[in-house]
N, C-alpha and C positions, 0 to 999 in steps of 0.2 A: 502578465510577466511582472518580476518583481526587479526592481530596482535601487541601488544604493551609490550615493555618493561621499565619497572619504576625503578627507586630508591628512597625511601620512607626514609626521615627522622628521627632522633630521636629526642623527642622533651621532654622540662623537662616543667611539669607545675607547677603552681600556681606563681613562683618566688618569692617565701618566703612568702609574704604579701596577696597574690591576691589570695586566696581558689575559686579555680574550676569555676575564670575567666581571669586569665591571663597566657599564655604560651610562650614558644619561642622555634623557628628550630633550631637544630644543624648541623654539617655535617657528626659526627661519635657519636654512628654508624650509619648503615641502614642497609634498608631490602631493596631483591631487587623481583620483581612481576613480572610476565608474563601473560596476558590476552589474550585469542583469540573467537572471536563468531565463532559460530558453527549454523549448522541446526535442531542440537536436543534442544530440551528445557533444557536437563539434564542440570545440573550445577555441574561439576566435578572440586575438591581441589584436589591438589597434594602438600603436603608439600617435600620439600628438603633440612631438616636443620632436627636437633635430639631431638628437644622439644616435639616427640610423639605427636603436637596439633589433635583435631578429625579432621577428611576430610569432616564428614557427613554435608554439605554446611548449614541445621537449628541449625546446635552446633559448628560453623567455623564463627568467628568472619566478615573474607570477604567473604563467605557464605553467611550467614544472610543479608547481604548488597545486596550482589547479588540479594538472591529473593527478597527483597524488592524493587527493582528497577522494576525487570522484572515483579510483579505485578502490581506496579504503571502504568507500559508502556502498560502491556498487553502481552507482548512480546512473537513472537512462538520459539523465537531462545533463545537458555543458551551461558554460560563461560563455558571456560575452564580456571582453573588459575594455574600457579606453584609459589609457593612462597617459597624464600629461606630465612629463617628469623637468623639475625645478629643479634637484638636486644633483648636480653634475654627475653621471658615475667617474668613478675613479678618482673621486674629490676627499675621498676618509669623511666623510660625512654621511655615512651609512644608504646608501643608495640601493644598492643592491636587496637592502633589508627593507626599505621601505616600500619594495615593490613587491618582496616576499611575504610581510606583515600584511602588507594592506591585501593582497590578495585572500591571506587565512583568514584574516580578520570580517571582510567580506564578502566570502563566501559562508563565513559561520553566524553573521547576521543572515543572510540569505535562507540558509539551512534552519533559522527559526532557534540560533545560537546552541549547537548541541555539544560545540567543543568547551572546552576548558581553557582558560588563558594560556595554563603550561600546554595544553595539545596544541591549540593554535602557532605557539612558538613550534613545538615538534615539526608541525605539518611547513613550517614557516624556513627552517633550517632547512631542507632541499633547497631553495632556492640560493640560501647563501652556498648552500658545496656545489651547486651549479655554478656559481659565480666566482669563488673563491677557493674549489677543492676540499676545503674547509667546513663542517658540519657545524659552524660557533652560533653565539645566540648571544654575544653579548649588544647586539645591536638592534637584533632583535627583540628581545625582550625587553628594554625601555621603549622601544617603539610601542608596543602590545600593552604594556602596564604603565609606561608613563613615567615619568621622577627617575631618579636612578636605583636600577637594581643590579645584585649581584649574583651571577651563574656558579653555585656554590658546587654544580656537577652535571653533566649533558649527558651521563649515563652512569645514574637513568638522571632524567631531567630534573633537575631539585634551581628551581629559582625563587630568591630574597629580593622582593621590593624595599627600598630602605628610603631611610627621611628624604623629603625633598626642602633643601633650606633655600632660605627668601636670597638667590644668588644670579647676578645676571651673567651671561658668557658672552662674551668676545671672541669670535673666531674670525681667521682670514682663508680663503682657498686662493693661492698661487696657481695661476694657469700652468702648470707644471706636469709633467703627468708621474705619478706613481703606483706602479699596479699593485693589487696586495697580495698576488700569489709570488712577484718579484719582492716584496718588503719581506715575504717569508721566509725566501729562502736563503736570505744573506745575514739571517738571525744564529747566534752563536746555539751549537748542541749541549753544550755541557757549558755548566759554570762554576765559581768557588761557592762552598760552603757562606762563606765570609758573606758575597755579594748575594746570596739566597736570602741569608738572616737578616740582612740591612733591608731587602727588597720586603721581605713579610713585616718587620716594622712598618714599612710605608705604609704598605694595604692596612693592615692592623691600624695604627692609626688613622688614616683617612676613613675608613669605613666610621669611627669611635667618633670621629668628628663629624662625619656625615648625621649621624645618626645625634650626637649631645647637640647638635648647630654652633659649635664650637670650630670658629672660622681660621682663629689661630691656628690651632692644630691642624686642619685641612690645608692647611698652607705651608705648613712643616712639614706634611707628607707629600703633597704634589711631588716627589724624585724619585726619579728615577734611573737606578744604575745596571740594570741588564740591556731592555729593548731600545730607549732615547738614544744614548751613545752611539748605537750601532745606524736607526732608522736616519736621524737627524743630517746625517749626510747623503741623503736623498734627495735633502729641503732648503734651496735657496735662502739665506737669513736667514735662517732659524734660530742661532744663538743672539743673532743681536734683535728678535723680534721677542725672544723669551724676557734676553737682560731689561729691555727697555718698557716691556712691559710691568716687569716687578717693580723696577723705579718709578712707573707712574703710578703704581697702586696696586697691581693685579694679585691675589692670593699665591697664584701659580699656575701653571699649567702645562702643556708640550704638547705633542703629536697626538691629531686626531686621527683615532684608529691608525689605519696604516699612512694615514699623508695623504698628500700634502698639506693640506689644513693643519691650520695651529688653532688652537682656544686658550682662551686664558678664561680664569673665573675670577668674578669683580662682587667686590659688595654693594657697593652704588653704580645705578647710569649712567648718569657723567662720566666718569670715571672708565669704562667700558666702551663708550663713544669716543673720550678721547685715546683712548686703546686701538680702537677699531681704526681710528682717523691715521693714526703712527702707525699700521700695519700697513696701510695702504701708502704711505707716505716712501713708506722702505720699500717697497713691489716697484710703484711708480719711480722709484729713484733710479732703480736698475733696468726699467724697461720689460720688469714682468708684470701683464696684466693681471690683476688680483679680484675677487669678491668680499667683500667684508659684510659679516651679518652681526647684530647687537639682540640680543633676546633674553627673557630672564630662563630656567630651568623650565621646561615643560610638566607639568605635573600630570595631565591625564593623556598625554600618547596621543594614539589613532584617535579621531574626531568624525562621527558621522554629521554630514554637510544636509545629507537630503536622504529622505525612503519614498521611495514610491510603489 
């Protein structure tokens, strides 16, 4: 029997400006997976972490991956997977992806690698519309490829890895809860012209600056005026976790993926520690219990731990 062990990133999406096509890896927290084929077709979960998720592999986010894989292939042989999840679901810290990733990722070591990073992500997407209704990939695919990339189109799959600059993130998770198929649905249908144009500068820029490591301008672009406005009142502090962060240094930043988590992007450690320290400071002060993590940009994603 073959066996793998993974550590699965957290990854924060959209990066202010970029709605459900721009992401990026972090390196805390993670989840961490264990794969092995077997000779029965069964495909048995085992969670070992206390979020209760279902085991039954059609309602198990790496589940659902699973069989769609073993369909695809035909397969007479199942997984076995143990998954021990660090990153809260429901925390906008890509959770859902990390179990959907690590699964394709996986089982395509397993398979003797026959997929393709973009099929990986394909096979990887079930799992987020199992989770989110949602078929998106932008959390996925920093998971899978690492640094931050952008989902230029999901049909058909066209994904852009782009620079990864020497930037540390500061994120806080507020024990709060925000679901993302609830963050979805209270997003406006239609918008101005005006706020479109303003909003494709953002991206346009930030992407310009992602890519020149031109820290200024990614800082200039950090805003955003369609999805933050509306999400933002979700999120306990969150304006005065934004303000207090730029005053002490931070580039910029807002709402990870859909919430509650905030990140901000720092150019020095310090600087991000003391960020992280003032995140917690504002949770604490209200009596919300918080997580704060300090890490720089993740540049290679998924990380095999162990083969056996």
């Amino acid at each position: 029997m073959k066996k793998i062990r993974l550590r699965i990133p957290a990854t924060v999406a959209n990066l202010v400006c970029g709605f459900d096509i721009l992401g990026m890896a972090v390196h805390a927290p993670y989840d961490e997976m264990e794969l092995r084929i077997w000779d029965s077709p069964e495909i048995m979960i085992h969670h070992e972490d206390l979020f209760g998720l279902p085991e039954e592999p059609s309602k198990n986010v790496a589940g659902i991956v699973l069989l769609k894989i073993q369909e695809h292939f035909n397969l007479s042989h199942g997984f076995e997977v143990i998954i021990r999840k660090h990153i809260k679901p429901g925390s906008g810290l890509g959770s859902s992806a990390a179990s959907a990733a690590g699964a394709a990722f996986g089982a395509n070591a397993l398979l003797g690698n026959i997929l393709s990073a973009d099929e990986m992500i394909h096979f990887a997407m079930f799992g987020e519309e199992l989770a989110s209704g949602v078929r998106h990939a932008d959390n996925i695919a920093p998971c899978i490829y690492g640094g931050i990339t952008l989902v230029k189109s999901t049909h058909p799959l066209d994904i852009i890895p782009l620079n990864t600059p020497e930037l540390f993130v500061a994120a806080v998770h507020p024990q709060v809860e925000v679901k993302t198929s609830d963050s979805r649905q209270i997003l406006k249908k239609n918008i101005s012209l005006k706020s479109a144009v303003e909003q494709w500068g953002n991206i346009a820029g930030l992407i310009a600056g992602i890519q020149k490591n031109d820290f200024s301008l990614i800082g200039r672009s950090l805003n955003d005026v369609i999805i933050e406005p509306v999400r933002s009142i979700l999120i306990p502090k969150f304006d005065e976790i934004k303000m207090k962060s730029i005053e002490i240094g931070a580039l910029g930043g807002g709402i990870s993926g859909s919430g509650p988590s905030i990140f901000m992007l720092v150019e020095k450690k310090e600087t991000a520690e003391e960020i992280a320290g003032m995140m917690k400071s504002v949770y604490d002060d209200t009596k919300i219990e918080s997580l704060v993590y300090v890490s720089k940009i993740n540049p290679s994603g998924i990380e095999i731990i162990e083969e056996a």
